[in-house]
C-alpha positions in Angstrom: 98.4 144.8 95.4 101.5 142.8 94.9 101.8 141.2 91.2 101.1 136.9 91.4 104.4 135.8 91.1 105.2 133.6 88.2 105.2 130.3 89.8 101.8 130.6 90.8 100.1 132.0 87.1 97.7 129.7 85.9 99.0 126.6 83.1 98.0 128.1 79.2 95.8 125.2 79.1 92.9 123.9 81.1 92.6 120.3 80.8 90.0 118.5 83.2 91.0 119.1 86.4 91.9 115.4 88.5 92.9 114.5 92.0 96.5 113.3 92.7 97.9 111.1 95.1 100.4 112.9 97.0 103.2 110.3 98.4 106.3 111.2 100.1 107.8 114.0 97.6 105.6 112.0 94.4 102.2 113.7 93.1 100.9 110.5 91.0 98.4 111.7 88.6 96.1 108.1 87.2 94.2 107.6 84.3 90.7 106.7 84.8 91.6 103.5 82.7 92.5 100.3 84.1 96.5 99.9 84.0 98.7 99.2 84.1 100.0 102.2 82.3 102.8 103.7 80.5 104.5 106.7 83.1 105.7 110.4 82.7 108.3 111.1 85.6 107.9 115.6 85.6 110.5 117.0 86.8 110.9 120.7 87.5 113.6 123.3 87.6 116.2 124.9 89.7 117.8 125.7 91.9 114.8 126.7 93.6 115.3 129.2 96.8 114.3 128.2 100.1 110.7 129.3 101.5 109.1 128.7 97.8 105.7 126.4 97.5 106.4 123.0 96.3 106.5 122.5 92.7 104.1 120.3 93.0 101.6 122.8 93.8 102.3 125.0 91.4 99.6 125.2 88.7 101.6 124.4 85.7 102.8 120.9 87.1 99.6 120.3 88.3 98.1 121.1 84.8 100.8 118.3 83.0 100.1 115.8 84.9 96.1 116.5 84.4 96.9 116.5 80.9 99.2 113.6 80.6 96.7 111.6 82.9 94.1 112.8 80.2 95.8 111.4 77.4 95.9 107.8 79.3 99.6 108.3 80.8 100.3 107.7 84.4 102.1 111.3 85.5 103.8 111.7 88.6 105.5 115.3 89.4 108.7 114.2 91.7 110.1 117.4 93.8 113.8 117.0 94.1 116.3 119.0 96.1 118.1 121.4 94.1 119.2 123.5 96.0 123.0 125.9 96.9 124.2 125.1 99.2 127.5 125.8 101.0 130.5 124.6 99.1 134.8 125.1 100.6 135.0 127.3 97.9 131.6 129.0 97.6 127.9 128.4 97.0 127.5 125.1 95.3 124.2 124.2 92.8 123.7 120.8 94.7 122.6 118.6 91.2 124.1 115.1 92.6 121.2 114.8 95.8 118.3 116.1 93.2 119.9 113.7 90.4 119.5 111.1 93.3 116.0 112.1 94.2 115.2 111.8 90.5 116.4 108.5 90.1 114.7 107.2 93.1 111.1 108.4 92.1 111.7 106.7 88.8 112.8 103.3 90.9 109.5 103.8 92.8 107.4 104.7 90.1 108.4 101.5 87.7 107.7 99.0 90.7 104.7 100.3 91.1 101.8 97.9 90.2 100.0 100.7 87.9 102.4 101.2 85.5 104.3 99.1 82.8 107.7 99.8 83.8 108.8 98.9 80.2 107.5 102.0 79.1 108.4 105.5 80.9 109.3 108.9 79.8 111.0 111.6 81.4 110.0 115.3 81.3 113.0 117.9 82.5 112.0 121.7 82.9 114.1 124.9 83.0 117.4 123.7 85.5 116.0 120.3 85.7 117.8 120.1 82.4 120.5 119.5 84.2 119.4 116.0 85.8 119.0 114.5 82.2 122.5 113.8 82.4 122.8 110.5 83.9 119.7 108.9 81.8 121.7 110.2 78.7 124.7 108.5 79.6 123.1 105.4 81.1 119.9 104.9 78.2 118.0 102.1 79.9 115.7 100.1 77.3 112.8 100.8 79.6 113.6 104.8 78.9 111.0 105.2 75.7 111.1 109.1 75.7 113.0 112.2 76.8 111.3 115.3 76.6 113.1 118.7 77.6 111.2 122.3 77.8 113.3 125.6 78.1 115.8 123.8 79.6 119.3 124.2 80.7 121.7 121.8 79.3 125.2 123.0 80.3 126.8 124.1 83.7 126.4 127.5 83.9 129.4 130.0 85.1 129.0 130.7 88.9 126.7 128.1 89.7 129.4 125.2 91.2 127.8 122.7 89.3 129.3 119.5 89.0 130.9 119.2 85.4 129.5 115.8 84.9 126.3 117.1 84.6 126.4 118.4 81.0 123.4 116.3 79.0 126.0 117.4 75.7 129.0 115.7 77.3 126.8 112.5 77.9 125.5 112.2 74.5 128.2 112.1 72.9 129.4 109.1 74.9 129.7 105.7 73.5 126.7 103.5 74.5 123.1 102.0 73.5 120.8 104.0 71.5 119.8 107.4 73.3 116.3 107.4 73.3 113.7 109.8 71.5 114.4 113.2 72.9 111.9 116.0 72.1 113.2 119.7 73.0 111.1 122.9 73.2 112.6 126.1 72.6 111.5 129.6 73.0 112.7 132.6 71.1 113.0 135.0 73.9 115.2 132.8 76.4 117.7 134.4 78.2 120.9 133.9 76.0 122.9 132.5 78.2 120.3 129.0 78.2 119.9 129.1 74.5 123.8 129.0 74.1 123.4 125.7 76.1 120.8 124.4 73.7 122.9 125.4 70.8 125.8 123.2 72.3 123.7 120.1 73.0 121.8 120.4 69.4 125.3 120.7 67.9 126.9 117.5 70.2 124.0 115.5 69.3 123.9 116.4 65.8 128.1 115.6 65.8 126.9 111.6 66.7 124.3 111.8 64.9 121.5 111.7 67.8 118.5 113.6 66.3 116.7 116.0 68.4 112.6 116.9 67.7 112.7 120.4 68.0 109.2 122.5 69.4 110.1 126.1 68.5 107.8 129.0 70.7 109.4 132.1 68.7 107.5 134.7 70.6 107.7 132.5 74.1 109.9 133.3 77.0 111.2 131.2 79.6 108.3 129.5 81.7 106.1 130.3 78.5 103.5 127.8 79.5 102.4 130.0 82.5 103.8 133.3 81.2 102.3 133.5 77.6 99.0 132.2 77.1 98.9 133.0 73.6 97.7 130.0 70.9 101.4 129.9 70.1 102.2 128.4 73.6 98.8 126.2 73.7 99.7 124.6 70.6 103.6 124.0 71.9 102.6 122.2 75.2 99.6 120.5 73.3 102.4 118.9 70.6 104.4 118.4 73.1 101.9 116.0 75.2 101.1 114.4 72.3 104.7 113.8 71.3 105.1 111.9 74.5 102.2 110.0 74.0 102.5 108.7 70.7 106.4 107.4 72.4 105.1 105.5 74.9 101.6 104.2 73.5 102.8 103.9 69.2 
């Protein structure tokens, strides 16, 4: 029998499972509460290859926005289209029609009459580090929370990225207050991500930005559906909570 592939392991913790809406390319996970409600806009990684599930059905999104819509957040899991594609000089890591994507599920999601658009946070995973970019440079009031989990946060060699998507780059431009940002870190990612954290702790350190840092020494990339150890429980658990107490303290 073929191994489950990764994607598809189960989320390291088991919060009540929920129905979701499922709108256009927006799971909306609800509180049971009456709203409205602050919002967590999940956003997952890439670039994904073609002929993979949607994110949305994969079990560790699912289990966020369960848990988020457990803790009284409104979560909604956006798929975006990060994809390579074909470039006049090579294969191209298409961030400019996810970052749109992105910013139109968090245009949808703030109109909507469940949720207090005043208060949203935005969750990046893996790639989807990438996509911070823009809210870094831009840092709407409404933006209470940034939250970033084994994420990418530099161009990487080879990918054709567009250089202005470098979340370091962007924090260090002048601006409003960048707000709370919350960064987990595992001790077993591949080096070439964790020299792109390194860059973004140092640029934000340089301005002085500071950074909540989640360390997961014995997790690897993908940890909360990899390692389901009490090490990663207790990282994606502080990690909720971190959210929470942004948008609700």
């Amino acid at each position: 029998m073929s191994e489950t592939p990764s994607f598809l392991r189960p989320f390291v913790l088991t919060p009540p499972a929920r129905r979701h809406e499922r709108v256009a390319n927006l799971d909306w996970y609800v509180p049971d509460a009456i709203g409205p409600h602050p919002a967590v806009v999940l956003v997952h990684g890439g670039p994904l290859p073609d002929g993979l599930p949607t994110p949305r059905d994969w079990p560790v999104y699912r289990g966020y926005g369960c848990l988020l819509a457990d803790l009284g957040l409104l979560a909604v899991t956006v798929e975006h289209r990060m994809r390579v594609v074909a470039g006049p000089q090579g294969p191209v890591t298409d961030c400019a029609t996810a970052a749109c994507d992105v910013a139109s599920a968090v245009d949808r999601v703030r109109a909507d009459a469940r949720v207090d658009g005043d208060r949203i946070a935005l969750w990046f995973f893996s790639g989807g580090g990438l996509l911070s970019t823009d809210w870094l440079r831009e840092r709407p009031s409404w933006l209470r929370a940034v939250a970033l989990t084994y994420p990418l946060l530099a161009p990487m060699p080879g990918w054709g990225v567009d250089p202005r998507f470098d979340p370091g780059v962007a924090i260090r431009e002048p601006g409003g207050p960048v707000p709370p940002l919350l960064l987990t870190r595992v001790g077993r990612e591949r080096q070439e991500m964790a020299e792109t954290v390194a860059v973004f702790l140092d640029a934000a350190g340089d301005v002085g930005v500071r950074v909540e840092v989640i360390d997961v020494p014995g997790g690897q990339h993908a940890f909360d559906m990899l390692d389901h150890t009490d090490e990663s429980r207790r990282a994606v658990d502080q990690a909720a909570d971190w959210v929470s107490q942004r948008l609700t303290g």
